[in-house]
PDB file of N, CA, C and O in Angstrom:
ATOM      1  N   UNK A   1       0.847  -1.178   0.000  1.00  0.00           N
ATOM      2  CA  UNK A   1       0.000   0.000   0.000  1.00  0.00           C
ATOM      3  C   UNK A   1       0.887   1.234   0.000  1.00  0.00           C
ATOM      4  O   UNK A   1       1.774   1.049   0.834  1.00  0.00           O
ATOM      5  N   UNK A   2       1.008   2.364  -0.565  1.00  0.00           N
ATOM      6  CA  UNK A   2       1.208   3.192  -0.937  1.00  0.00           C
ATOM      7  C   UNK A   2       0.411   4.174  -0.129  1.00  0.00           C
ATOM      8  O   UNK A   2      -0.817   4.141  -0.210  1.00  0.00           O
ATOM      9  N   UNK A   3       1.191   5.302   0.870  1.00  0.00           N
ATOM     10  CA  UNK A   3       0.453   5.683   1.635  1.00  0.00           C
ATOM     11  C   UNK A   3       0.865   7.479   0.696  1.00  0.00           C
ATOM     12  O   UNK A   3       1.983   7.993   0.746  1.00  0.00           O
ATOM     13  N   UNK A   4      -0.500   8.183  -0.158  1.00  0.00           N
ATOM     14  CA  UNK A   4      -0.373   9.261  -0.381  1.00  0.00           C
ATOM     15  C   UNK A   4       0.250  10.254   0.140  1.00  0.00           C
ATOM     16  O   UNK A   4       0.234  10.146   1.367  1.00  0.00           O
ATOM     17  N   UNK A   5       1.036  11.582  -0.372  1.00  0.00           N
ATOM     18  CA  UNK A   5       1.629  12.160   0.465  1.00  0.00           C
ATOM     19  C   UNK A   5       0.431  13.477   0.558  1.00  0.00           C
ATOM     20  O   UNK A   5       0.734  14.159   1.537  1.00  0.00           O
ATOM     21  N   UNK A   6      -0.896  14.078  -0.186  1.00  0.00           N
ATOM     22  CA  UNK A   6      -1.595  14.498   0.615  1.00  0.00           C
ATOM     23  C   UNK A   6      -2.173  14.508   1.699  1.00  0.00           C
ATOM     24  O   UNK A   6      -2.704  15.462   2.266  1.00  0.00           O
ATOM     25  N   UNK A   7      -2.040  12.851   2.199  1.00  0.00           N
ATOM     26  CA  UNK A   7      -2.625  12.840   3.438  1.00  0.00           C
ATOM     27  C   UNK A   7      -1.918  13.456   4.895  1.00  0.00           C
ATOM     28  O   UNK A   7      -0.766  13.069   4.698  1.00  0.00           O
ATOM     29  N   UNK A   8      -1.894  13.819   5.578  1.00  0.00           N
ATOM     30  CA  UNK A   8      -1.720  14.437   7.154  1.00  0.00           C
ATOM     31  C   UNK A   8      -0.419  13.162   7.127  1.00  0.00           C
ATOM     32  O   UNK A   8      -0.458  11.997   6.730  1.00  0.00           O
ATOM     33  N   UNK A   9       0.566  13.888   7.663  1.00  0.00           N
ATOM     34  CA  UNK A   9       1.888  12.325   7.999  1.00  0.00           C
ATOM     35  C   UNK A   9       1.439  11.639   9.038  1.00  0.00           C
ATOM     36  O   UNK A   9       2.191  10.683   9.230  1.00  0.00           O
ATOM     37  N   UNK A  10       0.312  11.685  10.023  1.00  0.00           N
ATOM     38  CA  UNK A  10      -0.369  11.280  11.132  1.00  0.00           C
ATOM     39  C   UNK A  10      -1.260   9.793  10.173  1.00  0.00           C
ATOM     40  O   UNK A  10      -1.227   8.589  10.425  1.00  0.00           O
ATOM     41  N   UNK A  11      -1.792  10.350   9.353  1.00  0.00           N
ATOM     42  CA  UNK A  11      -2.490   9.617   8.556  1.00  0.00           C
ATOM     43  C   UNK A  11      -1.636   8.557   7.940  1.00  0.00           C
ATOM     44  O   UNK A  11      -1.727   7.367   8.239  1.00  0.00           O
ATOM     45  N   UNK A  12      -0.564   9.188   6.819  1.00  0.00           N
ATOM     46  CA  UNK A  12       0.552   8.063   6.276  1.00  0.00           C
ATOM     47  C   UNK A  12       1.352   6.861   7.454  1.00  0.00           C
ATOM     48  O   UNK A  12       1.738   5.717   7.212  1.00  0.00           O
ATOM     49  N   UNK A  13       1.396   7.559   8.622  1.00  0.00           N
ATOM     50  CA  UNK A  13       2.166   6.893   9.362  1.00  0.00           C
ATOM     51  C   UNK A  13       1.448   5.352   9.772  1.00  0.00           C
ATOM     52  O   UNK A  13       2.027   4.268   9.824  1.00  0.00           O
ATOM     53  N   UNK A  14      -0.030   5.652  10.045  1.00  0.00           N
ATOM     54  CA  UNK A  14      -1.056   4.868  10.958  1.00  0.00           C
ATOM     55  C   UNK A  14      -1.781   3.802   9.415  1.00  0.00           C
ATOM     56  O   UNK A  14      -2.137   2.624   9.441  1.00  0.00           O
ATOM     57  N   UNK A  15      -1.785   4.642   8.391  1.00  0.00           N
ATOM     58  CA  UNK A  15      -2.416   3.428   6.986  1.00  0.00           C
ATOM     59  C   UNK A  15      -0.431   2.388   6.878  1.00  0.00           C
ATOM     60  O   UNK A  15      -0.628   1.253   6.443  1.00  0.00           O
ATOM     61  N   UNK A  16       0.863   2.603   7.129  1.00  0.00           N
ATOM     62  CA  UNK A  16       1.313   2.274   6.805  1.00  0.00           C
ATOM     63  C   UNK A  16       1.720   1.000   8.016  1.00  0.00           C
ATOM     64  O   UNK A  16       2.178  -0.126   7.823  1.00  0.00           O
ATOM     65  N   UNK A  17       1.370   1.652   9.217  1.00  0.00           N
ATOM     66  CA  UNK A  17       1.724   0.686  10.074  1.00  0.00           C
ATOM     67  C   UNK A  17       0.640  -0.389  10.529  1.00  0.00           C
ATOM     68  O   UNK A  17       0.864  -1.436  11.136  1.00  0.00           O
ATOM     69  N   UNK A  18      -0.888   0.231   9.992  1.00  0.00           N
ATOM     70  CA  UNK A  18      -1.673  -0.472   9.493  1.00  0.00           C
ATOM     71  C   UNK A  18      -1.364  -1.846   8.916  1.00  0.00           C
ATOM     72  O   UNK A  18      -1.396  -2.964   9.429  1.00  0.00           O
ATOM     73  N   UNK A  19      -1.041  -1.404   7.643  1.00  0.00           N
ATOM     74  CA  UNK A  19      -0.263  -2.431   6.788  1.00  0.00           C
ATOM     75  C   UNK A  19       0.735  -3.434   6.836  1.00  0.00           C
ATOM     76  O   UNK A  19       0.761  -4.540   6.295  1.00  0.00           O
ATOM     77  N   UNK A  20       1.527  -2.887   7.548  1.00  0.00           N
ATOM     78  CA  UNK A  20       3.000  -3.560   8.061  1.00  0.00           C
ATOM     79  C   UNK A  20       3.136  -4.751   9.348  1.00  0.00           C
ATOM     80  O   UNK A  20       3.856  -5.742   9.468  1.00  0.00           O
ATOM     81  N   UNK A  21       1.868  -4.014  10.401  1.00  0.00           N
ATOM     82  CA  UNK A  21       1.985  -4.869  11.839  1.00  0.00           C
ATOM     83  C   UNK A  21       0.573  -4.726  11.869  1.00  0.00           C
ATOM     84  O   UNK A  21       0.312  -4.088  12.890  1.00  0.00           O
ATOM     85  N   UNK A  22      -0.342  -4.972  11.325  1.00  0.00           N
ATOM     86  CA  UNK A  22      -1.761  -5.573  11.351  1.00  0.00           C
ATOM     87  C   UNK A  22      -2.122  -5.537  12.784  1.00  0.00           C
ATOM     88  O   UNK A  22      -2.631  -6.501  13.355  1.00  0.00           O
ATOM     89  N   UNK A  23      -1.734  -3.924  13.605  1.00  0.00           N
ATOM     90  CA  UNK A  23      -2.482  -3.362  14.921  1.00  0.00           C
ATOM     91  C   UNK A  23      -3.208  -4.523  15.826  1.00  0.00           C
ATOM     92  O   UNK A  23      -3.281  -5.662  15.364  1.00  0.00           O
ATOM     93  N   UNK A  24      -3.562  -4.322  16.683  1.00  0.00           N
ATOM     94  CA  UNK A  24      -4.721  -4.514  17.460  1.00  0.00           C
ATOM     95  C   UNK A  24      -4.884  -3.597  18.195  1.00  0.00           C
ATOM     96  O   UNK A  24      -5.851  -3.728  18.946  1.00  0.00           O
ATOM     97  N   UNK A  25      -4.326  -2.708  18.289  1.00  0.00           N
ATOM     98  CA  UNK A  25      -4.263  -1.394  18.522  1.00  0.00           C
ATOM     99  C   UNK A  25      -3.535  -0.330  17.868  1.00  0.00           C
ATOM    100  O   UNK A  25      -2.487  -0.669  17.320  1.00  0.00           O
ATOM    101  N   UNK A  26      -3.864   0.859  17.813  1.00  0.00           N
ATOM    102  CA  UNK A  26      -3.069   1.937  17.449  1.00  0.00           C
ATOM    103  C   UNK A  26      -3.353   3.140  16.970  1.00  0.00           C
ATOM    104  O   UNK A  26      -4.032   3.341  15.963  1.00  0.00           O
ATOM    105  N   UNK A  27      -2.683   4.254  17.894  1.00  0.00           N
ATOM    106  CA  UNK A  27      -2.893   5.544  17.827  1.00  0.00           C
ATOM    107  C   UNK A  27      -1.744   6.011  17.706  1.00  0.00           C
ATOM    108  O   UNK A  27      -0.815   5.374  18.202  1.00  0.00           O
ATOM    109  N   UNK A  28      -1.444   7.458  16.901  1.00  0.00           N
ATOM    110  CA  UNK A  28      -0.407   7.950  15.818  1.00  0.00           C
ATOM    111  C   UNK A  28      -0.850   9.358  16.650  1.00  0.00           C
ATOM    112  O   UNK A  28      -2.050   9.502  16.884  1.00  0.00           O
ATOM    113  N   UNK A  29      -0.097  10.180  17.004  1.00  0.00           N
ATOM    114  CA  UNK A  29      -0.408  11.518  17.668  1.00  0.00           C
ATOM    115  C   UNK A  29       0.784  12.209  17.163  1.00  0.00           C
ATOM    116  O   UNK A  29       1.982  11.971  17.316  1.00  0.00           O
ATOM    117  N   UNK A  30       0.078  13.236  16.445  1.00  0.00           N
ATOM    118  CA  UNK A  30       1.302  14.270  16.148  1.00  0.00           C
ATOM    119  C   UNK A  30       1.493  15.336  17.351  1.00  0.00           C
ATOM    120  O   UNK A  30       0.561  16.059  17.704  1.00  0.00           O
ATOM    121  N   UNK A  31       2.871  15.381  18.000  1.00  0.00           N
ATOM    122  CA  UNK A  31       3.096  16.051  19.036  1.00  0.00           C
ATOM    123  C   UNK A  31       3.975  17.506  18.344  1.00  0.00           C
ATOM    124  O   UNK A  31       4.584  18.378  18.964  1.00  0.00           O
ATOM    125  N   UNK A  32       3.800  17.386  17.121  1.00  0.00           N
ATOM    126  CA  UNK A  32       4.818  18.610  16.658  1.00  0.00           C
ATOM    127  C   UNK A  32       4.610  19.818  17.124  1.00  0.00           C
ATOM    128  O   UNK A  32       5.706  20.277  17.446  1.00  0.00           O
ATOM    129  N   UNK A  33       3.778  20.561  17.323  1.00  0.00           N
ATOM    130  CA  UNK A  33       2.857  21.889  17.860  1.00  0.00           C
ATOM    131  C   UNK A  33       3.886  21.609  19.237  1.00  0.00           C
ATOM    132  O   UNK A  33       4.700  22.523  19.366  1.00  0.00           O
ATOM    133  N   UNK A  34       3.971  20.791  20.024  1.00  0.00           N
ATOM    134  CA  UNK A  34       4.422  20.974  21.434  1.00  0.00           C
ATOM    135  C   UNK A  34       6.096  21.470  21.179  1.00  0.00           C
ATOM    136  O   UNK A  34       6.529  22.464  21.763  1.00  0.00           O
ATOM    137  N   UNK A  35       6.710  20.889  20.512  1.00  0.00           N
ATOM    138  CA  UNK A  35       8.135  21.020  20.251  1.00  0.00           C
ATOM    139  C   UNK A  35       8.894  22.755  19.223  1.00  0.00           C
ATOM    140  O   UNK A  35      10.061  23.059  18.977  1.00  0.00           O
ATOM    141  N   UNK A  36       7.863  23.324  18.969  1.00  0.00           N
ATOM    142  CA  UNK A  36       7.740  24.307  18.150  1.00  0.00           C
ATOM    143  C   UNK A  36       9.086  25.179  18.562  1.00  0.00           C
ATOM    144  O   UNK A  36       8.836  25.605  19.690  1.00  0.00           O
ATOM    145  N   UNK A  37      10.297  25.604  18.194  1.00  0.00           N
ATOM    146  CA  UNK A  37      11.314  25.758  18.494  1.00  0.00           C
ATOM    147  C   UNK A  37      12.276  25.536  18.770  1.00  0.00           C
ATOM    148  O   UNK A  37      13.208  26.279  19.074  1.00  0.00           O
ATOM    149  N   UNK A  38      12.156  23.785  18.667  1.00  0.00           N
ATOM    150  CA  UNK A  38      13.076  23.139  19.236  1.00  0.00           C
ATOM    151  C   UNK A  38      14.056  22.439  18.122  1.00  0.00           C
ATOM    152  O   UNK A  38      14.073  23.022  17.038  1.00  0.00           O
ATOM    153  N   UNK A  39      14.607  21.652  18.202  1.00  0.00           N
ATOM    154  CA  UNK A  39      15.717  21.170  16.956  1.00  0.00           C
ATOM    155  C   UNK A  39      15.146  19.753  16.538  1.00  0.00           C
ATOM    156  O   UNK A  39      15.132  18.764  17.271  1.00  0.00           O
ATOM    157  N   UNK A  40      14.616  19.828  15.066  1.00  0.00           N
ATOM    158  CA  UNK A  40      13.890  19.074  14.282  1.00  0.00           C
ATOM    159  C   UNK A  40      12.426  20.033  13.676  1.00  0.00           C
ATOM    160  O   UNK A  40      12.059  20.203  12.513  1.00  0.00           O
ATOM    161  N   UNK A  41      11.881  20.489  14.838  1.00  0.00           N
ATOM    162  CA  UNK A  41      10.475  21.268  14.347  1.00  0.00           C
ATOM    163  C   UNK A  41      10.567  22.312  13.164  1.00  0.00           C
ATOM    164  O   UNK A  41      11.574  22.991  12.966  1.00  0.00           O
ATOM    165  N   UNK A  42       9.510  22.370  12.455  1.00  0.00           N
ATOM    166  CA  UNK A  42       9.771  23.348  11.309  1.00  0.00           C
ATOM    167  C   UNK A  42       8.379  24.363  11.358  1.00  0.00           C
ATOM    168  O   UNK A  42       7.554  24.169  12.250  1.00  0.00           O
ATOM    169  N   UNK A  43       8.232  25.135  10.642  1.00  0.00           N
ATOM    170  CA  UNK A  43       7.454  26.620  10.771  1.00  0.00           C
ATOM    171  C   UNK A  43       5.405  25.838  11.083  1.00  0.00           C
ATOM    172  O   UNK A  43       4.531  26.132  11.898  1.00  0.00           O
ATOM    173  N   UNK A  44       5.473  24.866   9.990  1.00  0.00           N
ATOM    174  CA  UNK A  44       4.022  24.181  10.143  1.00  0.00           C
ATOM    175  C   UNK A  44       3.600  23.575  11.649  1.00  0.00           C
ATOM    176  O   UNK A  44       2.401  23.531  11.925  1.00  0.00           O
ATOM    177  N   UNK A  45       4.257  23.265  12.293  1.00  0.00           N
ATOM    178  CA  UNK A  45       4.057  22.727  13.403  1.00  0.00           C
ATOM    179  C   UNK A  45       3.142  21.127  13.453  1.00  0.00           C
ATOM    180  O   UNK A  45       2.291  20.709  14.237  1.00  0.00           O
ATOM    181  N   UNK A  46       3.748  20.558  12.299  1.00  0.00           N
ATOM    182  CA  UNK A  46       3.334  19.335  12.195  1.00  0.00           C
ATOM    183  C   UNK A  46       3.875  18.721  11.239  1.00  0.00           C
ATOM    184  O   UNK A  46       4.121  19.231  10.146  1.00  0.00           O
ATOM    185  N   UNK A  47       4.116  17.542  11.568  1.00  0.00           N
ATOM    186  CA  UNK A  47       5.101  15.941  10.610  1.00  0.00           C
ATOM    187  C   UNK A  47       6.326  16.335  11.259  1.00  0.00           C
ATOM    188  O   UNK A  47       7.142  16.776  10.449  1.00  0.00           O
ATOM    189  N   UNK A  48       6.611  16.325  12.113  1.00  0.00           N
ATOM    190  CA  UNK A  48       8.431  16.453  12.674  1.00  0.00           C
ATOM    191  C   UNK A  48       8.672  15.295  14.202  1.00  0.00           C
ATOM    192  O   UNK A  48       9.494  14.422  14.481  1.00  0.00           O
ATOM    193  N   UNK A  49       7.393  15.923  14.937  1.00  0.00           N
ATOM    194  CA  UNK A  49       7.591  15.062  15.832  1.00  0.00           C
ATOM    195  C   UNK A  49       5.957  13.887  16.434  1.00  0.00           C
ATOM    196  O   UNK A  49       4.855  14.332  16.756  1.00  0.00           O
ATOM    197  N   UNK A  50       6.340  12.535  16.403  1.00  0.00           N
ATOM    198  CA  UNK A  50       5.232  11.936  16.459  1.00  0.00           C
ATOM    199  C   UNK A  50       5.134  10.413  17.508  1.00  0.00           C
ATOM    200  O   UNK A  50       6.113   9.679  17.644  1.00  0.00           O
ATOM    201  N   UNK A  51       4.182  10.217  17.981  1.00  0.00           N
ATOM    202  CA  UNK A  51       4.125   9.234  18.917  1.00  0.00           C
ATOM    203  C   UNK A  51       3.222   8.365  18.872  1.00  0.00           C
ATOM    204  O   UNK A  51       2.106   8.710  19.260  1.00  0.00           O
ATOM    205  N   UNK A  52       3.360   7.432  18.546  1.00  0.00           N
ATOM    206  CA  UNK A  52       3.040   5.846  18.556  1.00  0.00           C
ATOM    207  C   UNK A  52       2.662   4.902  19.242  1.00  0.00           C
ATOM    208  O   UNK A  52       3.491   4.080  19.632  1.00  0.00           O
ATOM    209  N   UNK A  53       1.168   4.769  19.597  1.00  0.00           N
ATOM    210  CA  UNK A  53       1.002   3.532  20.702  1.00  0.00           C
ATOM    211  C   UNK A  53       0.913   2.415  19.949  1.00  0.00           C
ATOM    212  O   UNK A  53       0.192   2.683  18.987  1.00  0.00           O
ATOM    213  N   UNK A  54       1.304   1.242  19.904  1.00  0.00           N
ATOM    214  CA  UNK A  54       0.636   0.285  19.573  1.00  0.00           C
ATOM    215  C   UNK A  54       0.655  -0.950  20.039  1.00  0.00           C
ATOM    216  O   UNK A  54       1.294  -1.123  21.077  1.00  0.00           O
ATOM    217  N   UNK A  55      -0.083  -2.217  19.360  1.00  0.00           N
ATOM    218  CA  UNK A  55       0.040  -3.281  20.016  1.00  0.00           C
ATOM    219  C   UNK A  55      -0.434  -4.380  18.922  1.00  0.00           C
ATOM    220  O   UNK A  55      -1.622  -4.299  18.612  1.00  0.00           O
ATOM    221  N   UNK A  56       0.273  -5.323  18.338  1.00  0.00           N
ATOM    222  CA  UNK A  56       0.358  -6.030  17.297  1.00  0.00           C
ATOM    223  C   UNK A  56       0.558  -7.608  17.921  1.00  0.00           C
ATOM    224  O   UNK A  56       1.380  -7.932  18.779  1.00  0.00           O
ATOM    225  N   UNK A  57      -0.298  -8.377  17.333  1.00  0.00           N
ATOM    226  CA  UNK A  57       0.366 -10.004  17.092  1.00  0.00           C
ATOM    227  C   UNK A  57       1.803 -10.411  16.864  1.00  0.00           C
ATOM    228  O   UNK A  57       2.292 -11.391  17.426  1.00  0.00           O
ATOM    229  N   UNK A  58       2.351  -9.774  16.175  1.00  0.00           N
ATOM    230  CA  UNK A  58       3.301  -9.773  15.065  1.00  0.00           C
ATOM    231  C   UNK A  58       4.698  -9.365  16.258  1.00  0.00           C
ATOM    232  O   UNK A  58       5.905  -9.567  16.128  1.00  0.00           O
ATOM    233  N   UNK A  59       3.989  -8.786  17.303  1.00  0.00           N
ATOM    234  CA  UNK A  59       4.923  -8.888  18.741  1.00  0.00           C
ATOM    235  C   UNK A  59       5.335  -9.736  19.188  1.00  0.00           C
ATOM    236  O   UNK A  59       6.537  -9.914  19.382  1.00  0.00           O
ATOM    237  N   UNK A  60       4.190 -10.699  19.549  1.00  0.00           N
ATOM    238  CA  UNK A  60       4.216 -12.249  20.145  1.00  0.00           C
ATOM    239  C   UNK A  60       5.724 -12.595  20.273  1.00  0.00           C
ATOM    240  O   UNK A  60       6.538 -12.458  19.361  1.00  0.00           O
ATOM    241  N   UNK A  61       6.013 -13.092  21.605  1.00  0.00           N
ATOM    242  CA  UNK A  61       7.567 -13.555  21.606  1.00  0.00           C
ATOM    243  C   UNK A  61       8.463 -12.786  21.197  1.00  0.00           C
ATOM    244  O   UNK A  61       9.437 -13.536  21.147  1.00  0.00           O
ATOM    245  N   UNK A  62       8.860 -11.600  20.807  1.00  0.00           N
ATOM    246  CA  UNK A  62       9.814 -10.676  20.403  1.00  0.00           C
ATOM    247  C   UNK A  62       9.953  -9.715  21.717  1.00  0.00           C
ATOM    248  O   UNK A  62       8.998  -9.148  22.248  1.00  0.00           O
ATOM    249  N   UNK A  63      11.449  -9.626  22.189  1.00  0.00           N
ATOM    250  CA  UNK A  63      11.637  -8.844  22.974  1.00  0.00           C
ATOM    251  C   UNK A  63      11.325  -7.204  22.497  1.00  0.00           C
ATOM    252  O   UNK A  63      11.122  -6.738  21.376  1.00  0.00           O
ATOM    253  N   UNK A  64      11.370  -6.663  23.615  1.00  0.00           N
ATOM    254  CA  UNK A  64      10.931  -5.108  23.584  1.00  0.00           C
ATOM    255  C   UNK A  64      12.102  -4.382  22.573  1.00  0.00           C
ATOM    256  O   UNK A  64      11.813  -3.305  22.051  1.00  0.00           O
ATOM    257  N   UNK A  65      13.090  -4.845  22.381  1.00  0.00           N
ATOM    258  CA  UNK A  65      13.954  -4.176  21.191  1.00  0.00           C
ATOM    259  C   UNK A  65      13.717  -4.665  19.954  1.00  0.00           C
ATOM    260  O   UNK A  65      13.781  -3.896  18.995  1.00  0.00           O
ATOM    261  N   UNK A  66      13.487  -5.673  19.822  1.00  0.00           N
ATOM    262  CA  UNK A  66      12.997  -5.980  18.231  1.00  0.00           C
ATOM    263  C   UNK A  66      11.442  -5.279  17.985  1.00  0.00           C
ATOM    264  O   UNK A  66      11.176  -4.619  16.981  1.00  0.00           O
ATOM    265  N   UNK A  67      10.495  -5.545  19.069  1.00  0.00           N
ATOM    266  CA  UNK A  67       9.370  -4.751  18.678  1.00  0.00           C
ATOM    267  C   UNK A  67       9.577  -3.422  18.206  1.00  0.00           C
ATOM    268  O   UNK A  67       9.182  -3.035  17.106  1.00  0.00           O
ATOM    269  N   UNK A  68      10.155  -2.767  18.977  1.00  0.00           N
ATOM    270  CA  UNK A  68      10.593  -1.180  18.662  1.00  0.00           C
ATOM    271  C   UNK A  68      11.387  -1.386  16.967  1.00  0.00           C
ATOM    272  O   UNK A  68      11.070  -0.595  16.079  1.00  0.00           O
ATOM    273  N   UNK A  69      12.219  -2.306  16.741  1.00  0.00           N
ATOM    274  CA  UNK A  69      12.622  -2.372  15.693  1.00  0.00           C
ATOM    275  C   UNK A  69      12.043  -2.555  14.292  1.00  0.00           C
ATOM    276  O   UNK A  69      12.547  -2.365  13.185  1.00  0.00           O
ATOM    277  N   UNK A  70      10.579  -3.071  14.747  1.00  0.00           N
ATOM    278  CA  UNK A  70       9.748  -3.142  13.645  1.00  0.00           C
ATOM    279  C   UNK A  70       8.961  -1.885  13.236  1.00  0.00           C
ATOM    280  O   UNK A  70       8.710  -1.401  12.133  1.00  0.00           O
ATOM    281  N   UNK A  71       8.717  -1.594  14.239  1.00  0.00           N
ATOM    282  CA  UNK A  71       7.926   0.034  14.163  1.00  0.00           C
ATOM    283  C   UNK A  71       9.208   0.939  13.217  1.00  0.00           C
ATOM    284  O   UNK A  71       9.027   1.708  12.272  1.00  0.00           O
ATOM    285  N   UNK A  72      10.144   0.637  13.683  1.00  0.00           N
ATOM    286  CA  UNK A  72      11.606   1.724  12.840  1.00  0.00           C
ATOM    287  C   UNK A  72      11.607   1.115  11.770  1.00  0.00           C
ATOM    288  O   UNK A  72      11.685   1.998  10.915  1.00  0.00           O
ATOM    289  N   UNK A  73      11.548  -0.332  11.040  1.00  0.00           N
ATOM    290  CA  UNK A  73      11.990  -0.633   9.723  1.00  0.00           C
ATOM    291  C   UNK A  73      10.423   0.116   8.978  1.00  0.00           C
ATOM    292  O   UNK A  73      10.281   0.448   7.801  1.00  0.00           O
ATOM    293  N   UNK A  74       9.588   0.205   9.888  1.00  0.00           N
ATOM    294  CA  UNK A  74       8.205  -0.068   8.641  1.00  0.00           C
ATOM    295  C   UNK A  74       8.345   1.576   8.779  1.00  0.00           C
ATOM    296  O   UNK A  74       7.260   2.039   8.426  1.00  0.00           O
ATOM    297  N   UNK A  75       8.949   2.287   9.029  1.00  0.00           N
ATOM    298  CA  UNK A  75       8.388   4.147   9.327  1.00  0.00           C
ATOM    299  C   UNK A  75       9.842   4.846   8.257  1.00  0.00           C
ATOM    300  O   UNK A  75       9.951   6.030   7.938  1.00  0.00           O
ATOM    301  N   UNK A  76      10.874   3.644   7.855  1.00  0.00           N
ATOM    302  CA  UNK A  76      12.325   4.318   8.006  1.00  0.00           C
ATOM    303  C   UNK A  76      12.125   5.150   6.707  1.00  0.00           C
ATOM    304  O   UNK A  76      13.163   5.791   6.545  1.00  0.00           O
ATOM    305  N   UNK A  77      11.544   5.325   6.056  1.00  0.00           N
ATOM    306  CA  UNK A  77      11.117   5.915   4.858  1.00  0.00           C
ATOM    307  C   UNK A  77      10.687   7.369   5.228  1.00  0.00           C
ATOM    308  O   UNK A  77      10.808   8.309   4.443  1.00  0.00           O
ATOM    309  N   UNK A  78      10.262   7.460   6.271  1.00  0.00           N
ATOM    310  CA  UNK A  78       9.317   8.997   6.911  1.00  0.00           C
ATOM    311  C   UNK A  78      10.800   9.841   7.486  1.00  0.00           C
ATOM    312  O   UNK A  78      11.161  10.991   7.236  1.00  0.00           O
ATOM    313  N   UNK A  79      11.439   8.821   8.305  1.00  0.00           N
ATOM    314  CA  UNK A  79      12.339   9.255   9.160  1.00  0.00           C
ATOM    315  C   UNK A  79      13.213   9.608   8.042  1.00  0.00           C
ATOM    316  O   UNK A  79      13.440  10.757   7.664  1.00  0.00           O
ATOM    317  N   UNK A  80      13.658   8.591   7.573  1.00  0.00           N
ATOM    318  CA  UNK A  80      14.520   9.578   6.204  1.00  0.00           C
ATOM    319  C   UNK A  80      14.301  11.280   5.197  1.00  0.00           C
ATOM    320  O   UNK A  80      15.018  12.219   4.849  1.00  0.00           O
ATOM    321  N   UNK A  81      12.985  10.896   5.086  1.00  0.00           N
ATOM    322  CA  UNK A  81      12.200  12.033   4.872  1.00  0.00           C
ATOM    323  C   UNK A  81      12.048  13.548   5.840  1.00  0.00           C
ATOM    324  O   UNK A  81      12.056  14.680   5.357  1.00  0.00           O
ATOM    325  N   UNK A  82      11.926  13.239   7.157  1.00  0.00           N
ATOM    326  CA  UNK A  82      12.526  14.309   7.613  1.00  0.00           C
ATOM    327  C   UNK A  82      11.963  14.013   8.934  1.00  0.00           C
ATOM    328  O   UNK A  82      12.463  14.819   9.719  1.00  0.00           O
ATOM    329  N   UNK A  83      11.053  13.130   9.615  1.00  0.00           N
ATOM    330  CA  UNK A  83       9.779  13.122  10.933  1.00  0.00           C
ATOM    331  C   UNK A  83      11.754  12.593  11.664  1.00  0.00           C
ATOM    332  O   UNK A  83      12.627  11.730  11.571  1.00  0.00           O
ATOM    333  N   UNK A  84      11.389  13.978  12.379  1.00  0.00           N
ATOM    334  CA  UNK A  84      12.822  14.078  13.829  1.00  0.00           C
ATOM    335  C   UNK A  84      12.391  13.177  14.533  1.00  0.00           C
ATOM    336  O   UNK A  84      12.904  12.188  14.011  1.00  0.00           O
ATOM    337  N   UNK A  85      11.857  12.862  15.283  1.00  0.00           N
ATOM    338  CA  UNK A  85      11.387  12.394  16.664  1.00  0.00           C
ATOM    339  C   UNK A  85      10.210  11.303  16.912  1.00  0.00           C
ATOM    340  O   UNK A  85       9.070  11.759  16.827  1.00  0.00           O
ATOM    341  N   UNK A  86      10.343   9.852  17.224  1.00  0.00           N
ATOM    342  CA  UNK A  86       9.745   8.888  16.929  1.00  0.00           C
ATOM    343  C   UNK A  86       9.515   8.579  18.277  1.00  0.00           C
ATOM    344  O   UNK A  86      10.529   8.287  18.910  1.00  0.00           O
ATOM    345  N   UNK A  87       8.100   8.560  19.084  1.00  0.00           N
ATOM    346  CA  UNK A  87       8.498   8.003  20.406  1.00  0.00           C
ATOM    347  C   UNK A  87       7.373   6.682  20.459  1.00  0.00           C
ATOM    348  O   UNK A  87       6.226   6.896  20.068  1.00  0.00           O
ATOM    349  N   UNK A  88       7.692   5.556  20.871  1.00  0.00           N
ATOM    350  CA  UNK A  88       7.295   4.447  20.683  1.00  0.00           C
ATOM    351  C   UNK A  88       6.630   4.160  21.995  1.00  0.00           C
ATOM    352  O   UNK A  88       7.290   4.181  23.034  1.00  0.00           O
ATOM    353  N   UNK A  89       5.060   3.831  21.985  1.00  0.00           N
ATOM    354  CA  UNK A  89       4.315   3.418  23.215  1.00  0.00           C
ATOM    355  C   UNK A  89       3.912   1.743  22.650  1.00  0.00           C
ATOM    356  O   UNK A  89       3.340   1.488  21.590  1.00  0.00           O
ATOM    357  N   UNK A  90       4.399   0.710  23.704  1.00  0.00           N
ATOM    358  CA  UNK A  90       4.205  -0.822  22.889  1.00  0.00           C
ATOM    359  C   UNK A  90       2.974  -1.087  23.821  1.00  0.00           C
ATOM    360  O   UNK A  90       3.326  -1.337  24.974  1.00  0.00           O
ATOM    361  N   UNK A  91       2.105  -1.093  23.689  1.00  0.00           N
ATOM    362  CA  UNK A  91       0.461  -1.093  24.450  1.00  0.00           C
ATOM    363  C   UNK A  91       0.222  -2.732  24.098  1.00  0.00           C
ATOM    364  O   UNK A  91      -0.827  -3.287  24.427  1.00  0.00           O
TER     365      UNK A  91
END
């Protein structure tokens, strides 16, 4: 799936991780507005900094560093792109 780049990066982030770790939970919160001045944030006050609850099958038996590691391979495309700040909630 091909996540449009009109959509909100809140949006791309949550259809892609959608896709990737088939949720059983998950909420995508753009925290950029809070960081507004800080190093990564840019003039829009949104797609820079973002936070991640989730909770996937696809966890099962994987320690807490590989989980986190899946959330980073399936996003590394955004982060390359420019989203500073990734904070990971494993619910």
């Amino acid at each position: 799936m091909n996540t449009p780049a009109a959509l909100p990066l809140s949006a791309q982030i949550h259809a892609r991780l959608t896709e990737r770790l088939q949720p059983t939970e998950l909420r995508v919160i753009d925290e950029s507005a809070d960081h507004a001045g800080h190093v990564g944030a840019n003039d829009s006050g949104q797609g820079t900094h973002m936070r991640v609850c989730v909770s996937s099958p696809l966890f099962t038996s994987l320690s807490r560093v590989q989980r986190h590691r899946l959330v980073y391979d399936a996003l590394q495309d955004f982060i390359d792109r420019g989203l500073h700040a990734l904070a990971i909630e494993l619910i």
